[in-house]
Every structure is written in C-alpha cells, then in structure tokens.
C-alpha atoms as one frame of an Amber mdcrd trajectory, in Angstrom:
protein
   7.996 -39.548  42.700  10.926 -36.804  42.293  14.080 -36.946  44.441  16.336
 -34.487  44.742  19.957 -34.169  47.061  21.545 -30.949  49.061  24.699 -31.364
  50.730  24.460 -31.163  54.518  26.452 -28.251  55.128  24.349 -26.672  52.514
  20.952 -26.888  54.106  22.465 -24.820  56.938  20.948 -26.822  59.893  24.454
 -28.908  60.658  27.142 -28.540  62.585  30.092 -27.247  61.452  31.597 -30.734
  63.060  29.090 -32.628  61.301  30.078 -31.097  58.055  34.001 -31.136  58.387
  32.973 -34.877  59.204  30.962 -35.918  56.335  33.790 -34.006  54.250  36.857
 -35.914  55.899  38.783 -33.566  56.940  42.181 -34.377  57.839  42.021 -33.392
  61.528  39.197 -35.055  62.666  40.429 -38.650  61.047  42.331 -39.291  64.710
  39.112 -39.088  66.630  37.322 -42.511  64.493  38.702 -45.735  62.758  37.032
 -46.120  59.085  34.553 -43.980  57.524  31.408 -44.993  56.086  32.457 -46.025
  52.754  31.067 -49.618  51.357  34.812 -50.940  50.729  35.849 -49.964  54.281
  33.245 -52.495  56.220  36.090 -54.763  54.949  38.069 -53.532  57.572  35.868
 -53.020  60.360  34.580 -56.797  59.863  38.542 -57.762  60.322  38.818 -55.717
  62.989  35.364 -56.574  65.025  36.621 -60.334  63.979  39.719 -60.242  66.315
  37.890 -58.649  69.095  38.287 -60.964  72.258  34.334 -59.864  72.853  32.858
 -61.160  69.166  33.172 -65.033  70.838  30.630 -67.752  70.865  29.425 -68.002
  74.505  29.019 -64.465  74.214  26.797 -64.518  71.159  24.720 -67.343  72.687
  23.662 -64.785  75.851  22.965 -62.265  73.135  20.428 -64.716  71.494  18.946
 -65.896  74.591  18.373 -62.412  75.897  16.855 -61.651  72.370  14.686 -64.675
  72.460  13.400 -64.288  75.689  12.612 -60.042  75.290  10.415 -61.260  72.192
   8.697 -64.359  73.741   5.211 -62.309  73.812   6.094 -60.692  70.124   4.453
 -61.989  67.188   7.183 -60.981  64.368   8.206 -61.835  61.577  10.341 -65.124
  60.047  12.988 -62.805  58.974  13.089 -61.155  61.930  13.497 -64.518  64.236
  15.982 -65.857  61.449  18.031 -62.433  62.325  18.555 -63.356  66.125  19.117
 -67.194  65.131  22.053 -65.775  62.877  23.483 -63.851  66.293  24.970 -66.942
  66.737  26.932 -67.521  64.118  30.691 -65.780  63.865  29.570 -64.904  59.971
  26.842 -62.514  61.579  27.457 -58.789  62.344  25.046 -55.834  63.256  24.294
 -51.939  61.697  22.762 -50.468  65.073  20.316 -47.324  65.626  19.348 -46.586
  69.221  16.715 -44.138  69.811  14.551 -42.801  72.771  10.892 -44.416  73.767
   9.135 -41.096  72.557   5.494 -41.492  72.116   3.821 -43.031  69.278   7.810
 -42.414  67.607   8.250 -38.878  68.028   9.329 -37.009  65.755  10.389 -38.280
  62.236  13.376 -39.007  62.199  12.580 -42.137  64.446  11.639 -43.553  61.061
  14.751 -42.674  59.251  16.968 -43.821  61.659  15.556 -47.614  61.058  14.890
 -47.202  57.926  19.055 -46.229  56.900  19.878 -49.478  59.503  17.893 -51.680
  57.467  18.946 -50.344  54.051  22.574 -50.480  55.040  22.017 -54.108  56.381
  20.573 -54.746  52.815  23.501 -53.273  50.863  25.879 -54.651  52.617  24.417
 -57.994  52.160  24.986 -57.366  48.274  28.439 -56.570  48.566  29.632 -59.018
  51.317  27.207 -62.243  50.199  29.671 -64.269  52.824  28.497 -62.511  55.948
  24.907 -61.691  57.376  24.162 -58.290  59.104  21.296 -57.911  60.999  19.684
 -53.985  61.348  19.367 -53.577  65.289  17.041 -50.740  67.233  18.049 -50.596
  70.441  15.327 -49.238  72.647  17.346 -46.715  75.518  14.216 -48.328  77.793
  17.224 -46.646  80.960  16.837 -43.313  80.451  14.466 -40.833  83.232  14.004
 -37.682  81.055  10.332 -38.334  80.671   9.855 -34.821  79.495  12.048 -35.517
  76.332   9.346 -38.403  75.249   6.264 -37.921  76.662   4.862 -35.558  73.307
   3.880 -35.878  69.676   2.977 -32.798  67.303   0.261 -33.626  64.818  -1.133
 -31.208  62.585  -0.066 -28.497  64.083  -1.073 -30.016  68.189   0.746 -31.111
  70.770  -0.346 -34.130  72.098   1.436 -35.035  75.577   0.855 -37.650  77.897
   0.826 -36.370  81.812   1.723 -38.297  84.550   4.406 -38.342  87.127   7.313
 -40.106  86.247  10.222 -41.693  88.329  13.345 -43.940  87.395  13.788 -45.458
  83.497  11.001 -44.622  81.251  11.227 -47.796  79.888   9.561 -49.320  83.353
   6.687 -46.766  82.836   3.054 -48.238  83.439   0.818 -46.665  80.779  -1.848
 -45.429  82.685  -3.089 -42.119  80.936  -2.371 -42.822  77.433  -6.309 -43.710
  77.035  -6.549 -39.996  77.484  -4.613 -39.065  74.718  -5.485 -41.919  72.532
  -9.115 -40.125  72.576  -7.925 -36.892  71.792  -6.153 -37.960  69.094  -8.789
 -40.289  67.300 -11.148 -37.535  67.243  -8.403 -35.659  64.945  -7.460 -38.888
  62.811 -11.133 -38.338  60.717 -12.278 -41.705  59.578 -10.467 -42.549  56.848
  -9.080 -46.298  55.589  -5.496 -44.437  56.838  -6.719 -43.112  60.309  -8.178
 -45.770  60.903  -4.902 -48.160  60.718  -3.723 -45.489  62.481  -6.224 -45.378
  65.504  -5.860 -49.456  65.814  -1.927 -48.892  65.384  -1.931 -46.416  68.920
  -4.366 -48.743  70.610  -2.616 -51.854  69.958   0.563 -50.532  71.312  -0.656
 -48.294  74.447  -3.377 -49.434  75.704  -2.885 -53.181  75.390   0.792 -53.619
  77.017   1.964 -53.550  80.216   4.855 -50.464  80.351   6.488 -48.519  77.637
   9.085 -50.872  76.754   6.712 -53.238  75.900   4.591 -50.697  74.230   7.504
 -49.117  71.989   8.953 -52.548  70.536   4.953 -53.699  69.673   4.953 -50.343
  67.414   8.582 -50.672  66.342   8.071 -54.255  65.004   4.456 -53.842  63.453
   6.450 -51.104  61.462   9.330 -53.188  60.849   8.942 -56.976  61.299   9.151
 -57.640  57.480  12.106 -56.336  57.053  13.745 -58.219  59.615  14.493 -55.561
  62.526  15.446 -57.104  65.609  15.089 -54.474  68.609  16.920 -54.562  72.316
  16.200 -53.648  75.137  19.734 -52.714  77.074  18.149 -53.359  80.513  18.502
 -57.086  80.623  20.411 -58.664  83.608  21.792 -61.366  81.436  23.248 -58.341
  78.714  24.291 -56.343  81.968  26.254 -59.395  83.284  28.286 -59.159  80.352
  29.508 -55.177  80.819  30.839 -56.303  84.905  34.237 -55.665  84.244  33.761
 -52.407  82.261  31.502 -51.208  85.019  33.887 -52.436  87.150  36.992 -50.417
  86.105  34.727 -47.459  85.790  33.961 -47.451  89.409  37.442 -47.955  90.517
  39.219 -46.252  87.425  37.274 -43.696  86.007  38.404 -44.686  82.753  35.946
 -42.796  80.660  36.447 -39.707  82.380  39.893 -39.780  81.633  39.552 -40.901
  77.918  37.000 -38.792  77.236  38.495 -35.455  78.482  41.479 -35.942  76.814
  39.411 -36.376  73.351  37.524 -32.900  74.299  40.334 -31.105  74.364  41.317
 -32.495  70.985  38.247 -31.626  69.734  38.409 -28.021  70.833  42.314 -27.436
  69.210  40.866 -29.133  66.238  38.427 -26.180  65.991  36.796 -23.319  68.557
  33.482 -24.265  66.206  33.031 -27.133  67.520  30.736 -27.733  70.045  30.942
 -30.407  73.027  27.982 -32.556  73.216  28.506 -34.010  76.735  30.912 -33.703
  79.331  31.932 -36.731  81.475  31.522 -37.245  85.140  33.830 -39.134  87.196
  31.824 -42.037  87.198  29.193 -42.317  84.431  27.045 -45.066  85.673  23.524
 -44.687  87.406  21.937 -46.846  90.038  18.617 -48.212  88.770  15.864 -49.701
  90.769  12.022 -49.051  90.753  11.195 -45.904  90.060  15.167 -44.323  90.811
  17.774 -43.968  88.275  20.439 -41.690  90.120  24.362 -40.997  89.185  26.489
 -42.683  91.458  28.896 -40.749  92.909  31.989 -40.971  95.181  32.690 -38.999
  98.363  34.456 -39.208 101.546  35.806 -42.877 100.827  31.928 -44.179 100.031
  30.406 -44.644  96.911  27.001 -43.003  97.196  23.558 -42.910  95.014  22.702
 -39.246  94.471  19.489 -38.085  96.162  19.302 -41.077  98.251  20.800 -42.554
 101.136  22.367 -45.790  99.853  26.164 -46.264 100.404  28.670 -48.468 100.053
  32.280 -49.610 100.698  34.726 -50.582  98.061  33.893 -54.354  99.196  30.519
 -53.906  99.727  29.697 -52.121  95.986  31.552 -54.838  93.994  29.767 -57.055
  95.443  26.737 -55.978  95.157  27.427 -55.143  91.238  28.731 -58.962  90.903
  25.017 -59.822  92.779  22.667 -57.419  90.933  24.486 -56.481  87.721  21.409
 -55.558  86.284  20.757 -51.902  88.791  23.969 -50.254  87.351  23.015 -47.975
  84.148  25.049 -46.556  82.043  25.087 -42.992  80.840  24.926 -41.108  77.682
  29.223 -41.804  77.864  29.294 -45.423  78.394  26.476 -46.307  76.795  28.125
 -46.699  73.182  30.527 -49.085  75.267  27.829 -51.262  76.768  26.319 -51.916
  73.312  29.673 -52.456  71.215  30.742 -54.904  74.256  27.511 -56.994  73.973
  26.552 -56.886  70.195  29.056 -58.102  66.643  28.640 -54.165  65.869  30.108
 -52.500  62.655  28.162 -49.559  62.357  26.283 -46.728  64.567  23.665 -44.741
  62.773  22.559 -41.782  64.716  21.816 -38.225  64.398  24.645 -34.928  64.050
  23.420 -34.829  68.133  24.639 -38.357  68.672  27.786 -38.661  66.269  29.197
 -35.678  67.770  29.291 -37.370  71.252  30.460 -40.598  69.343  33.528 -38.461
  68.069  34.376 -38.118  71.754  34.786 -41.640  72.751  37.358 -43.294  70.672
  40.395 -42.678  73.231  38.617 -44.201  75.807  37.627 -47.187  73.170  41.490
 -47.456  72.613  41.797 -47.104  76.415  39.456 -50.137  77.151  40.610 -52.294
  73.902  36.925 -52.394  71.924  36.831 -51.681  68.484  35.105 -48.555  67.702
  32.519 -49.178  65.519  32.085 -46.755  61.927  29.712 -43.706  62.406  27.182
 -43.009  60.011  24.849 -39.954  59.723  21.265 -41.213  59.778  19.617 -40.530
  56.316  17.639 -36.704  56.730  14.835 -35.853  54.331  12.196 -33.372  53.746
   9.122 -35.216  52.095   6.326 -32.525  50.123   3.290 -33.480  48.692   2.485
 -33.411  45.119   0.590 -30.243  45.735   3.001 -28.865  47.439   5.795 -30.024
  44.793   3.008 -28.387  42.198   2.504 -25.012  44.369   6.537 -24.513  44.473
   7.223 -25.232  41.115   4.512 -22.325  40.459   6.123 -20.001  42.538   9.841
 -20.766  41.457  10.956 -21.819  45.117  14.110 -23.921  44.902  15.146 -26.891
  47.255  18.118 -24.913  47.917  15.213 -21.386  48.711  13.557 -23.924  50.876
  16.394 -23.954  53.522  17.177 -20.371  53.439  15.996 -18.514  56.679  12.949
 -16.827  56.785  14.546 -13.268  56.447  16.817 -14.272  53.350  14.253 -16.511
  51.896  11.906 -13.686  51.414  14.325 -11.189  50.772  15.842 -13.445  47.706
  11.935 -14.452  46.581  11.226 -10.732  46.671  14.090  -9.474  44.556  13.440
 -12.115  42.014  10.276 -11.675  41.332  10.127  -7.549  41.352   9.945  -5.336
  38.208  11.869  -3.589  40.006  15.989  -3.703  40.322  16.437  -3.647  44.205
  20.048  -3.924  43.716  21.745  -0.748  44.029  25.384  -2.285  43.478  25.744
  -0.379  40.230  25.359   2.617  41.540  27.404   2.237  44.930  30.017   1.186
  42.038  29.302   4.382  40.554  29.688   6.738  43.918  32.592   5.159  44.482
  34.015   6.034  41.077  32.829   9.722  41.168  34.979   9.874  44.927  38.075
   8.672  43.640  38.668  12.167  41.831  37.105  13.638  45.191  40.588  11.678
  46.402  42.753  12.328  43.923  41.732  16.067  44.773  42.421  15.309  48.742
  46.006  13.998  47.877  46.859  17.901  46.770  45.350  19.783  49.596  45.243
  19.763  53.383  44.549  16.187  54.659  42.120  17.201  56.886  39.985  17.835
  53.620  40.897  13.713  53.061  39.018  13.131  55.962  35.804  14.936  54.995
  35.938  13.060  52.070  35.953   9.723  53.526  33.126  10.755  55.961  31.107
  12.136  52.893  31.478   9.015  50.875  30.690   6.929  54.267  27.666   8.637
  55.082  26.387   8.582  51.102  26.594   4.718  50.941  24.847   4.176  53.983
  21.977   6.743  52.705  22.183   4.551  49.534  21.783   0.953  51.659  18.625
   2.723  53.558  17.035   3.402  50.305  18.115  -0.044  49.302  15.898  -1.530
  52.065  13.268   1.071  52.181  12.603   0.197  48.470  12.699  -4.138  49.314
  10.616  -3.057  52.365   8.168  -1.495  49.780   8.567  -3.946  47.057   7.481
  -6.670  50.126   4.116  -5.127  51.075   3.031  -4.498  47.452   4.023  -8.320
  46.493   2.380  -9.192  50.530   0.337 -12.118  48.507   2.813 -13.742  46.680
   5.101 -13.622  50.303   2.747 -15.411  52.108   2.341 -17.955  49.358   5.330
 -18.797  49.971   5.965 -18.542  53.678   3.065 -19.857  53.960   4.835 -23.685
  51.945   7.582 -23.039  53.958   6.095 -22.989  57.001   4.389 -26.086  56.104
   7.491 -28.059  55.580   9.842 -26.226  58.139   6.968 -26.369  61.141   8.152
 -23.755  63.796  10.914 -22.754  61.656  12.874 -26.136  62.282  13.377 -29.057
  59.778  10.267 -31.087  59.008  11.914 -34.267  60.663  12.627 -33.169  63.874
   8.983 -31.758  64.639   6.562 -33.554  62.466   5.248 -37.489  64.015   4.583
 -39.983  60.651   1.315 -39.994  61.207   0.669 -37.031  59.784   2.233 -38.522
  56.545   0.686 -41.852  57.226  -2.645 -40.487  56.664  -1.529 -38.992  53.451
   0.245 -42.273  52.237  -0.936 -44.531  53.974   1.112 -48.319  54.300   2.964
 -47.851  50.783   4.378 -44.749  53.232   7.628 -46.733  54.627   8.610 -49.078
  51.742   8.333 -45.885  49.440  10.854 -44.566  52.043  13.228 -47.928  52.106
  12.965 -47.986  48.326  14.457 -44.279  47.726  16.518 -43.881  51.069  20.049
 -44.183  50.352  22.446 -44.343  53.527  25.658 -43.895  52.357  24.712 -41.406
  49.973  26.194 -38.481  52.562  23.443 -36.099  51.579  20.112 -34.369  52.646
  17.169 -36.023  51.038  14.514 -34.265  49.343  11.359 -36.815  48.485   8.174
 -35.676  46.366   5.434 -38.008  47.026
C-alpha cells in the first residue's frame, strides 16, 4: 500500500473558488463561519449549542422519524446506538447528502461517506465529551432521473429506462431486473462478483422504490461503522421547516440573501463561477409523480405545469395541513437539513461547497448557524500493476494530471535522445540581433523595423521546427506514447478524474470486502489534499 498527496489546485481539475477556499484566502472568509480545522469544531459546537433549533422536543422528532424510516432495516448496533444518541444535547452530526444514483454512481459516492465517518471518528478522539454521529442524507426529492439512472463499468454504460415523474426517491423499480442481467453476465463468477451480483439483487429487485432500495445498499456498505441515513421527505421532519417555508412563500427570504451573496462572490473574483441562481420562491410542490416550482403570479400562488392555485389563506393552510408536499430546492435545502439535524459539518463536493458559499447571508438572515464546509476526501486508486507499469515508464503523480497534450509532450521530451528544446538557440538569435539593433539605432528607422520583422519571423521559423522535430520525436517513440496514454486513460476514463466516472464495483471485484475499510483506514478528511492510493 503506497499513498501519496497533490494539492487540489495542483491536479488542475478545481475551481479556482475551491482552491482560494481550501487556501483561506482573506476575501472569501465573510462568505462562511469556521473552517475545517480540528480546534475550530470547538466553536461551531458553542455555536450549534445556543441555537434555539438544537432543543429536546426537537431531537425527539428527529429520532422518531429515524426510527420509524429504519423499522424494515436490519443494521447494525452502532448504527441504532447513533440515532438513540440524537437525543441527547451531547450529540452532534458530520452530514454528506448525495443523489439516489444507481447501484452508487460514480465513486465518489463512497468517499463522501467514507470522510463523514472518518471525521465522526476523529472528532470523537479529540472531543471524548460529545458524540457525533456520520449522517447520509438520501435527496429521495429530487426529479432529474436522468442524473441517476446510469452506472459505467468497465468501460459500459449501464442505464436503467423507464419513464419517470415527480421525486426519484418514490420510483417503483420495475426494469432494474433488466439491467441486473446485463450486468451479471459481465461480473464473471468470481468469490467478488459474486458478492457483487447478490449485493444489486438484494437492493433492486427485493424493495419496493428507490428510497428503499438506496438506504438497503448504503447500510450493507456502512452499518458497521455506524452510518445513520435520512430520508428528507418525512412529514414529521417537514413539520419542523413550516415557518421557514413559511417566510419563504411570503418573504422570499432566500432570494434576497442569496443574491446579495452572488454579487459578493463575483467582486470577490470574475473567476468565480455561480453554481445556482435563486428563484423567488425556491420550494416545489410534491405529490405522486409531480414535483413542480411553485410560483407566484397575478396575486395566486401557482404549481408550474399544472393547474393548482391558491390564495394567500388558502396556501398556508394547506402547508400547515400537508407540510409534507412542499420540497425544497437545491437553495433551501442546506436550510431544511441544518434546521432539523445538531449539524457541525457539511461534506460535499467543489459542485456543492460552491453553492454552500452562497448561502450564509441568508443563514444570518434566518438566524441558523451555518454549519463548517468541508471538501469531501478525492482520490485516484491504481493497481499494483499499474503502480508497477508507471514506475517503469517514469510517469509521476503530478504527469498523471497533466492534460493529454502536455502529458505527452513532457513524456516525449524526457525520454528523447534528442534535445527538443530550442531555448538555447532562440537565446542565441536573439543575441546575434541585438548588434542587428545596435546597427538600426545609426541608420534610418525604417531599417529598425525590418529588423524587428526579421527577428519575428526567424523565431517563429525556429518554434515550427521546434514542433516539427517533437511531432517527429512522437511517431518514432508511438510505442512508448501509448504505453502511457494508454495508463492514463485507464485511470482518467474519458479524460475526467477516475472518481467521477468509475462505479466501485469495478474496484470491488479487484479488492473485494477489505475494499472500503482499506479506504477508511488511509482516508484522511481534514488532510485538504488530493489522495493518491496504490492498492
């Protein structure tokens, strides 16, 4: 096992945002409280402490809710020792939310749990008086079935089709037995695809809708190490966000707050890119098969795409009556969970912190403490034949992350007989045309401007021959290039980062169940750098 670190900003596949974030800059400190540091949870415990929210009756719905969403789970005794602590005012959560994408998704699915339980762990060491409890929460609300409905494997695309309507999470599973065949004839019959195979099965084709489906797989993952997963869409959880739904409907609150914080955002830097703009009102109305924006028009409130209306009377009503059909968007979503959970931390993706970084006026605005944001750990895992095969070919970690173009341009240079720099003698024309200038300075100046066109028109013939000769030096060394494209390729699938394409199956089969403790054993989450694991 070798591990290895690159900074975030090095790997070249962050945000500029992300970076000046994970370096503190000075002018982003205004737009979150305390940054992930291990001294400052001291802070953010205070501060969650003193929240009118973090109260008793409220952390007795919480439980309930908990107890009842795992009532047909078989888990774990750490896991139902987790939600027994909810009730206790010593007991605080590190939160991860994450889509309902089939059979995980991609990677990073992994990593985001995995850096919510380690940081539960550590924080554990270093604050023995409190308990904190690692929390997935399942975003069972959202409709973009497209986003989910895939896995890659090996190269394949397995998707699940159907027609899909309202919050995936409500999703019956008919069709999955179609793709569950597909895939088992790629597994290969292994001790690994096999656990596999039983794995998919277990979760898809013996529950009754996705939810259901996703926390089965999230817990056999993780019930030993205590996860405890939510689902949002609970009316008893919803009952406790009324008055934050209700002062979005009639204040737009969020709207407000958050365009404010966008503007910030852009005077802080023109780099930096907004992840989501607010509506006026950021809820949806959810019912069987509909989840549509809400929307206000002509003195009605209105569900978009539908012909439901209401009054001012009639809506609050019907939100004190059936708290459970308003859904909140990608804005108020952070809200809804730091309102109904004794949150410290978020872990989430550069996607989902950079949205985060937009909401802490409106936080301020609403008086609920905004919770630390921590990167999710990232991590590019190669085999030991892989390791072996780089170490052969003198590829770096940091040659790994170069682009294509530059990664074979640098390999090439480096390993030709040849000097492909011509530096030296650019250095040198440019020494023979300062006496070509000197020259100029005592005749007509139109001869000056000859000379500058001469000396232009020689360096470019000088950077043609410069590529012409790499171009060369590229098809005579075409073997050892696709070597090492080739191991690039492999762990940068579609030229993106290995995490964000490849499902852990693929690894699973390779590791097998020694695959996530090996990964909870090196992970470190407040480490603040890319990961680099040789198995």
């Amino acid at each position: 096992m070798k591990q290895d670190f690159l900074s975030f900003r090095d790997t070249g596949y962050f945000s500029s945002l992300i970076c000046d974030y994970l370096d503190e800059k000075k002018d982003l400190k205004q737009f979150y409280s305390h940054f992930p540091k291990i001294e400052n949870f001291k802070a953010q415990i205070e501060e969650k402490q003193q929240s009118k929210l973090v109260n008793e009756a409220n952390r007795l719905v919480l439980m309930s809710a908990l107890k009842n969403q795992y009532k047909d789970s078989l888990t774990s005794d750490k896991t139902e020792q987790n939600i027994e602590d909810l009730a206790s005012s010593k007991t605080f959560t590190i939160t991860t939310g994450h889509q309902l994408n089939l059979f995980t998704g991609p990677l990073y699915f992994l990593y985001k749990i995995i850096s919510t339980i380690n940081l539960s762990k550590q924080l554990k060491e270093h604050y023995p008086d409190y308990n904190f409890v690692p929390i997935y929460w399942m975003a069972t609300e959202d409709h973009d079935f497209d986003e989910i409905n895939y896995f890659n494997f090996k190269g394949k695309k397995f998707q699940w089709n159907r027609k899909a309507n309202g919050a995936v999470g409500e999703l019956s599973l008919e069709g999955l037995d179609e793709v569950f065949a597909l895939f088992s004839k790629d597994l290969g019959a292994t001790k690994n695809a096999n656990a596999l195979r039983t794995l998919f099965e277990n979760a898809y084709l013996k529950h009754r809708n996705l939810t259901k489906a996703t926390r089965y797989l999230a817990n056999e993952l993780f019930k030993d190490y205590g996860l405890v997963i939510i689902d949002g869409n609970d009316r008893a959880l919803k009952q406790l966000f009324v008055p934050h739904i209700k002062d979005e409907l009639l204040n737009n609150t969020s709207f407000k707050g958050v365009s404010k914080t966008n503007e910030g955002l852009s005077n802080v830097s023109k780099d930096y890119k907004i992840q989501v703009n607010p509506r006026t009102i950021n809820l949806f109305y959810l019912k069987k098969n509909l989840r549509e924006r809400i929307i206000f028009e002509n003195g009605l409130f209105k569900v978009n795409n539908s012909n439901i209306t209401w009054t001012k009377v009639e809506l609050l009503k019907h939100l004190n009556e059936y708290p459970e059909r308003f859904s909140p968007n990608v804005i108020m979503r952070p809200l809804y969970q730091e309102v109904i959970l004794p949150n410290l931390c978020y872990i989430g993706g550069g996607g989902e912190l950079a949205y985060w970084l937009q909401l802490k006026a409106y936080f301020n605005e609403v008086k609920v403490p905004f919770p630390m944001l921590l990167l999710r750990n990232s991590v590019l895992i190669k085999t030991e034949s892989q390791h072996k095969k780089l170490n052969s070919l003198n590829i770096s970690n940091g040659d790994l992350f170069l682009k294509r173009n530059r990664f074979i341009n640098k390999k090439v240079r480096e390993i030709s007989n040849i000097d492909i720099n011509f530096s030296s003698q650019q250095a040198l024309l440019a020494e023979q045309f300062k006496a070509l200038y000197q020259l100029a300075e005592q005749t007509d100046k139109s001869f000056l401007g000859a000379v500058k066109a001469q000396e232009k028109q020689q360096l470019k013939g000088l950077e043609k021959l410069e590529k012409r000769l790499l171009k060369a030096q590229k098809i005579k060394l075409s073997n050892h290039v696709s070597r090492m494209t080739d191991l690039q390729s492999q762990l940068f699938p579609n030229g993106s980062l290995q995490e964000r394409n490849t499902n852990f199956s693929e690894l699973y089969l390779e590791y097998g169940a020694l695959l996530i403790p090996t990964l909870i054993k090196y992970l470190e989450p407040l480490k603040h750098e890319f990961t680099i694991l040789s198995l």
